[in-house]
DORO-164373 format. One line per 10 residues: number of its first residue (from 1); their letters; for each residue x, y, z of C-alpha. Coordinates in steps of 0.5 Angstrom, whole numbers, plus 500, padded with zeros to 3 digits. Each point is the difference from the previous one (the first is absolute). Layout:
<sites>
NUM> a> X,Y,Z  ...
</sites>
This chain:
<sites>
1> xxxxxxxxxx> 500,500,500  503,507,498  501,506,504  495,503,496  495,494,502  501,501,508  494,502,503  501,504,507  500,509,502  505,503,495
11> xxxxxxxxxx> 506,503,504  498,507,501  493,499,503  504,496,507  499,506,505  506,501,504  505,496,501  506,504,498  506,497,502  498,493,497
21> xxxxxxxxxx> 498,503,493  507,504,501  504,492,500  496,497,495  501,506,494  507,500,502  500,493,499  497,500,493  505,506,498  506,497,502
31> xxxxxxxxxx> 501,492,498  506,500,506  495,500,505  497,493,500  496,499,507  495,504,503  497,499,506  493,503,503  498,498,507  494,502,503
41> xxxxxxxxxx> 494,498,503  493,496,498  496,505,494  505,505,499  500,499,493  507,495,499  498,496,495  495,505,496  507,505,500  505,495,497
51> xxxxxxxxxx> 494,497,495  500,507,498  506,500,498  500,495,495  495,503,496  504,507,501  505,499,496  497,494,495  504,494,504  497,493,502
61> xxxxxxxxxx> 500,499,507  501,493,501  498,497,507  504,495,504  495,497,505  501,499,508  501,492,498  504,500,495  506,494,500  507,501,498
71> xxxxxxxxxx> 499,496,494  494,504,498  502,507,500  508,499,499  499,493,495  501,492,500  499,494,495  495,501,495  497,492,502  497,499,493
81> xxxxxxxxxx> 505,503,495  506,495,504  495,494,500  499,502,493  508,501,498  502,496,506  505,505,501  499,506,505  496,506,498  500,506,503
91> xxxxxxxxxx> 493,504,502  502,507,501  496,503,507  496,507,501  506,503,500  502,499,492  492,502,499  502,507,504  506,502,496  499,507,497
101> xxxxxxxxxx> 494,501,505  498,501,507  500,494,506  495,501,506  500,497,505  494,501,506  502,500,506  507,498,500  501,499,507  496,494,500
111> xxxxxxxxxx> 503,496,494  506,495,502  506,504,503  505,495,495  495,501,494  501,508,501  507,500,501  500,497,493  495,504,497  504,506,502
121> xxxxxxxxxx> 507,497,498  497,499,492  497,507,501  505,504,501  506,496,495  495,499,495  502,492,499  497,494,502  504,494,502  497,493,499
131> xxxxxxxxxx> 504,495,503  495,494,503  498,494,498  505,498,495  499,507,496  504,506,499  497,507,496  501,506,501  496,506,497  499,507,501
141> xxxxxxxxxx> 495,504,505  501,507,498  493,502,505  499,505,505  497,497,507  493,503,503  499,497,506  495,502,506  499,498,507  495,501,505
151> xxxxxxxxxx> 504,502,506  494,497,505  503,494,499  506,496,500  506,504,499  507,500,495  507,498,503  505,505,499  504,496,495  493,500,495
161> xxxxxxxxxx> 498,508,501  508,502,498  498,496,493  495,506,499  502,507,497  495,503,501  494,500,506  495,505,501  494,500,505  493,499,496
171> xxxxxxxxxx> 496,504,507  492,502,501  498,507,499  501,504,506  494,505,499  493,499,499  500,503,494  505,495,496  496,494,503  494,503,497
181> xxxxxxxxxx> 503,502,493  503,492,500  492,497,501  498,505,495  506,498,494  498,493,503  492,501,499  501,503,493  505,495,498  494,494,502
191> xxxxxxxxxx> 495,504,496  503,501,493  507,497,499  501,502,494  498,507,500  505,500,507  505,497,496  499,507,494  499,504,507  508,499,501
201> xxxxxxxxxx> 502,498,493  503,507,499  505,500,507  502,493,498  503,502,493  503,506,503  503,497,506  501,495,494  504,504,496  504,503,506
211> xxxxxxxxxx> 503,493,501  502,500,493  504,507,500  502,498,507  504,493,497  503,504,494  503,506,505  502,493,504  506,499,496  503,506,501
221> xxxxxxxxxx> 498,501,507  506,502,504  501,500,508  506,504,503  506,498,505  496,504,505  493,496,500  504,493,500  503,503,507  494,502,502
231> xxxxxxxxxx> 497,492,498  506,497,505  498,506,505  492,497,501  502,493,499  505,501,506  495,503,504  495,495,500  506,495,501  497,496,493
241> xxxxxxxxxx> 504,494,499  504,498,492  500,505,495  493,497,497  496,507,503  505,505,496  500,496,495  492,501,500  501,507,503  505,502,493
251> xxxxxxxxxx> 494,497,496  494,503,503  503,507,500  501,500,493  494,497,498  496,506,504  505,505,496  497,497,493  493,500,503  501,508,501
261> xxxxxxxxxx> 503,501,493  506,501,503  507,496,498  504,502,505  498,498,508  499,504,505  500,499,508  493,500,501  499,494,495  506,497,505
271> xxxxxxxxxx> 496,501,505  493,498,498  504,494,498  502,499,506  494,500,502  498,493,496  506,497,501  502,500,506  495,499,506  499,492,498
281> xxxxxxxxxx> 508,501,501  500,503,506  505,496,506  498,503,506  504,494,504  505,504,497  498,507,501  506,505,504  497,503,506  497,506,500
291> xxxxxxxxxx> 504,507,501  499,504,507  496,505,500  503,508,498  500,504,505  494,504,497  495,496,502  494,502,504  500,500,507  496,495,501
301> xxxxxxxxxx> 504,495,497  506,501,504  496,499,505  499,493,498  506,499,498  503,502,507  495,496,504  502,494,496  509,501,499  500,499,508
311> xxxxxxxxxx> 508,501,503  505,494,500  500,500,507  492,499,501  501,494,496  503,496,505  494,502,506  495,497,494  503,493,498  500,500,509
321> xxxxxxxxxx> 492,502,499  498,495,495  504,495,504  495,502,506  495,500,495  502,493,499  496,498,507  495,506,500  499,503,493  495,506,501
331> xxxxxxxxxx> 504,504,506  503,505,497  507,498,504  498,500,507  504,495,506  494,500,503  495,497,496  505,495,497  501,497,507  493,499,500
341> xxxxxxxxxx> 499,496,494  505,496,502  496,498,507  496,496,495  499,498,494  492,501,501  501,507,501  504,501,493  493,496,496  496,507,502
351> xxxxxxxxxx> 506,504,498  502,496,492  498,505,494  496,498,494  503,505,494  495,501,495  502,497,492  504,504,496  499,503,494  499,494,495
361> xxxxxxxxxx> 503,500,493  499,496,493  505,494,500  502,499,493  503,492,499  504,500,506  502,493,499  501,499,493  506,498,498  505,503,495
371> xxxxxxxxxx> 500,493,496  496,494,499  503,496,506  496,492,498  499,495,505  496,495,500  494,501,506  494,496,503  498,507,504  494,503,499
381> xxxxxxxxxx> 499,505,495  501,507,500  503,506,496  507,501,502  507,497,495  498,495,496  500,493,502  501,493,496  492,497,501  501,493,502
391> xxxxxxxxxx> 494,498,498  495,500,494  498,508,502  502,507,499  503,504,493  503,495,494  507,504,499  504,494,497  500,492,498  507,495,502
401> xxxxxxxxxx> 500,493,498  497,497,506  505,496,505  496,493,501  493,500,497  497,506,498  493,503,504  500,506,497  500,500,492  502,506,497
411> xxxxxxxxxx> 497,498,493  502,506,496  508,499,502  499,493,499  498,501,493  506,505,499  505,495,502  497,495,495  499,504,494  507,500,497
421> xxxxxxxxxx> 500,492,499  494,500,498  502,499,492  505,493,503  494,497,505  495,494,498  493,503,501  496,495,499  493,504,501  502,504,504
431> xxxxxxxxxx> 501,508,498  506,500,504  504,496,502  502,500,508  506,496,503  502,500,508  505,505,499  495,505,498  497,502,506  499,505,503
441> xxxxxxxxxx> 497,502,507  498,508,501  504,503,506  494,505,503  501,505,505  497,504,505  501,505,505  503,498,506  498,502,507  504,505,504
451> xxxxxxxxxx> 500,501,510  503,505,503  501,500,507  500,506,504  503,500,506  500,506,504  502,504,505  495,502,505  504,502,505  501,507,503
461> xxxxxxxxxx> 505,503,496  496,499,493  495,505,504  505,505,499  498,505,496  494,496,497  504,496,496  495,494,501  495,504,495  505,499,495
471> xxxxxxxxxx> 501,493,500  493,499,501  498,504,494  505,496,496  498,493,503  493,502,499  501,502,492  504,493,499  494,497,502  495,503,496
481> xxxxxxxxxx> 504,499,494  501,493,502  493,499,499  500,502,493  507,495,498  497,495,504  506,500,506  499,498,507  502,506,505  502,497,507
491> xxxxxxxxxx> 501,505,506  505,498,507  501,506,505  505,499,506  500,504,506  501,499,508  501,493,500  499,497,495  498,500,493  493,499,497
501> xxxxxxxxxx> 496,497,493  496,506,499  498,498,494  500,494,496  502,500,493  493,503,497  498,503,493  494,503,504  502,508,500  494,501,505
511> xxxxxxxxxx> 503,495,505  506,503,500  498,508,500  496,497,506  506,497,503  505,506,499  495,505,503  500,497,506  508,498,501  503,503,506
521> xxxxxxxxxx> 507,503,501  504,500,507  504,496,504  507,496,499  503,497,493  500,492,501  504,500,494  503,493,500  495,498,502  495,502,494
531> xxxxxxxxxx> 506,497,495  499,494,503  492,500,499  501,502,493  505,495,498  496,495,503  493,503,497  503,500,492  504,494,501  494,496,500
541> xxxxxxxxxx> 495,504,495  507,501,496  499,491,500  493,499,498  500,506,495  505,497,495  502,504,494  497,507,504  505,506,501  500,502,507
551> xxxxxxxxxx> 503,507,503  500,502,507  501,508,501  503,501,507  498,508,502  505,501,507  505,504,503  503,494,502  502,501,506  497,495,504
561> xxxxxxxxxx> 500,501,508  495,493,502  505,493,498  498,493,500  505,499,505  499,503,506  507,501,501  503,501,493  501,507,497  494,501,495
571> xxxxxxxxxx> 504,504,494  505,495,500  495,494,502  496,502,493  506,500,495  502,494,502  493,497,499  500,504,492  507,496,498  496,494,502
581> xxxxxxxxxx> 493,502,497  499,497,493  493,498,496  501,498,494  495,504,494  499,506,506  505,507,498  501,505,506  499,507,500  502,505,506
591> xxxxxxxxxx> 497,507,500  504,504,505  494,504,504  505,503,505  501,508,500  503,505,503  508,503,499  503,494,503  499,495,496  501,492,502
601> xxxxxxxxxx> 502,495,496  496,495,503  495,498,494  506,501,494  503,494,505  493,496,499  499,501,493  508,498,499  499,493,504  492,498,497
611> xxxxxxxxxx> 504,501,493  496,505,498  499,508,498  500,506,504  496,507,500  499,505,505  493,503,501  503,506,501  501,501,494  494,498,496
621> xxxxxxxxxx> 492,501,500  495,495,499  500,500,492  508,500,501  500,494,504  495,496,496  504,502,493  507,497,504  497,494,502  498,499,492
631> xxxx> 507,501,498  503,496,506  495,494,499  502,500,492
</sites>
């Protein structure tokens, strides 16, 4: 079907959507930029805008499908030519079909991670490499990639959003008098389509002619050593890993320069570049501390800013606090009332402090790994890394000849593997003629589930300050988003004496907000202890979940004052037993919940002997707390 074929709303009649008609337009001026990205939510015209597109500039628009295999859409074995020849017969795949002409995927994030991978390498190289089933092809793929992707659902690694030039934000109008022009366009173009088609049929060809002139002027567009300066300076700024996002960068500028009529690019066009090229880049693991305040600010701020940069020498009466917060956290730093508390532990019921949740925060695939990591599973299923299916269910990725008898038929590759010898075999009445060593059986799989642990620290010292609030509203973010991948969430707090299963290993974000609200804080930090509970814990669950990623997420200062051994030391006591604490399948992440001038290393020293990866609270909020366990869990 041709572009002039296509139906849908001419591009000039989408209202708004400024930036995301800015990427497309600079795509079709300048062939250098192969992929653009527009995210947005549920309705916000995505796919109407890059349909448009097509038809704007006379291009068949080619659509790749959320199930597409690899043999369709790269190509594999044309069965019924190799039977006929009884040799291997390529069959090219979609993208042979898109060259010279645009590919649209739809919601790209949901599509196979591997798939998509590939798809954006052929895409920017302009080559398809064929190497599968006993075939070897290559040919051209000169496209230009558009791909949406609703940002309400699951989200992109890193490593595939760097591979798209552009990324523009497709958003709803603000204003009630642009949410009333789109129903009106959207009424009028339902009544008559033809008549809305004329209706705009004039701006189309003008904007249509501006993209032709835009790609003559293109050719002789130049760019100054000054602007290449600036492209490092703002993709340093945002700490924008490889060279991808200049590249983008150099390319956009030039494109936006052409559309202005200009052959020259100017440092407005850098900047508006900037704009669709490097929010998606945006490193902010990475990002420099922010500069002090210049003294010119206003008088309130620096009051602030005094108030919280204490003198050195008070640090030290702070650390005393908290230690005596330890045993009685609400008194501000009164002997008395701490020497109270210690009478008795009854006493210390009345006086532990509920902190509300903190603030909450979107989780975006914490836990998905930067590679495609197959084992074989058995556990229940879920939507976190791929697993190996170890029986007949799940998504059919590949075939293997069997080990043994064959459960699982994989006709099609069964088929493939006999076709060669088709023209050497007796085939008797028999279309095809199938030995042994033909067969095939289909490797299936699905999304394996994933634990998280939490063991918190609910004793005094956490209360300082409010930190409780923060992990709370991490714990609590973690779990509804575990509702949507199907994880489980489990929650251990230690305090006092002893350490205590809040909360079972649930997918339930109602249960778990329930049980977060009313989780106290106060007391001594039984730390060893709690170690001791969690290994016992995920030992045994890590055993009766075969093939299920575990993690337990310690959140501590790590200074422990209650030991197992009444006379042991109880830092000492809670090293040793780290060095010694190995459950297999189970990673550890320690996050460092101390504050203060003087910092201890007693959780480093914790996250060094559990083998595991270490970070302090201090510095990071909630969302960054969530985003580097992402990163470490990869």
């Amino acid at each position: 079907m041709s572009a002039g074929d296509m139906k849908g709303l001419p591009f000039s009649a989408i209202y708004g959507m400024d930036n995301a008609k800015k990427a497309v337009l600079c795509s079709m001026v300048n062939p250098r930029i192969r992929t653009v990205l527009v995210m947005g939510c549920s309705g916000s015209a995505k796919t109407a805008l890059s349909r448009a597109t097509g038809a704007l500039v006379g291009r068949e628009v080619v659509n790749v499908p959320l199930s597409v295999t690899e043999e369709q859409l790269f190509g594999g074995m044309d069965i019924e030519a190799t039977l006929r020849e009884g040799r291997p017969v390529v069959q090219k795949g979609i993208l042979h079909r898109a060259d010279g002409k645009i590919l649209y995927v739809d919601d790209i994030n949901l599509l196979d991670q591997k798939i998509a991978v590939a798809l954006t390498d052929c895409v920017l190289s302009g080559r398809v490499v064929l190497e599968r089933e006993g075939i070897s092809s290559e040919y051209g793929c000169e496209t230009t990639l558009i791909a949406t992707m609703n940002m309400q659902s699951s989200e992109m690694s890193p490593h595939l959003t760097d591979r798209f030039d552009l990324c523009a934000y497709s958003t709803f109008p603000d204003d009630e008098d642009g949410r009333k022009e789109v129903l009106r366009r959207n009424m009028e173009y339902q009544t008559g389509e033809s008549s809305f088609v004329e209706m705009y049929a004039e701006e189309d060809a003008l904007l249509r002619s501006k993209i032709e002139r835009a790609q003559a002027i293109l050719n002789i567009t130049k760019m100054s050593d000054d602007l290449l300066g600036v492209t490092v300076e703002l993709t340093a700024k945002v700490c924008a890993e490889g060279f991808r996002g200049d590249l983008a960068m150099i390319n956009a500028s030039m494109a936006l320069a052409s559309l202005n009529g200009r052959d020259e690019v100017m440092r407005k066009d850098v900047e508006e570049a900037a704009a669709l090229c490097l929010v998606h880049r945006r490193n902010n693991s990475l990002q420099p501390p922010e500069p002090p305040k210049s003294p010119e600010q206003p008088e309130q701020q620096r009051e602030q800013d005094e108030e919280r940069e204490q003198p050195r020498e008070e640090g030290q009466r702070q650390e005393n606090d908290e230690e005596r917060q330890d045993q009685c956290p609400d008194a501000p730093s009164d002997q008395s009332k701490c020497s109270r508390s210690e009478e008795s532990d009854s006493k210390l019921t009345a006086e532990d402090i509920l902190f509300e949740i903190g603030e909450q925060f979107r989780v975006i695939d914490y836990l998905q790994g930067a590679g495609r990591k197959v084992r074989r599973t058995s556990s229940r299923k879920g939507r976190r890394a791929p697993a190996e299916s170890s029986d007949t269910t799940g998504r059919y990725v590949g075939s293997r000849s069997p080990e043994g008898k064959a459960r699982d038929i994989a006709f099609d590759a069964t088929i493939r593997a006999a076709a060669p010898y088709q023209s050497s075999r007796e085939h008797g009445s028999l279309a095809v003629s199938i030995n042994s060593q033909d067969i095939r059986e289909k490797v299936r799989e699905r999304q394996s589930g994933c634990t998280i642990l939490f063991l918190v620290d609910a004793s005094g010292s956490l209360g300082v300050r409010k930190r409780m609030s923060a992990v709370k509203g991490a714990v609590l973010s973690m779990l509804r988003d575990s509702y949507v991948k199907r994880d489980k969430i489990g929650l251990m707090a230690f305090r006092r004496d002893s350490a205590e299963m809040v909360l079972q290993p649930t997918r339930s974000a109602e249960y778990g907000y329930m049980k977060l609200a009313e989780l106290p804080t106060g007391g001594k930090t039984p730390l060893g202890e709690a170690l001791v509970s969690a290994c016992n814990i995920m030992t045994s669950y890590s055993r009766s979940h075969p093939g299920e990623t575990c993690h337990i997420v310690v959140i501590t200062d790590g200074r422990a004052n209650v030991p197992i051994n009444r006379n042991a030391d109880a830092n000492e006591e809670v090293i040793k037993l780290a060095s010694k604490i190995s459950i297999p399948n189970v990673s550890w992440i320690v996050i460092d919940a101390g504050s203060g001038y003087i910092r201890f290393d007693n959780a480093e020293k914790l996250a060094i002997k559990l083998e595991g990866t270490y970070f302090r609270l201090d510095d990071l909020d909630t969302d960054r707390l969530a985003d580097n366990i992402r990163m470490i869990i990869r």
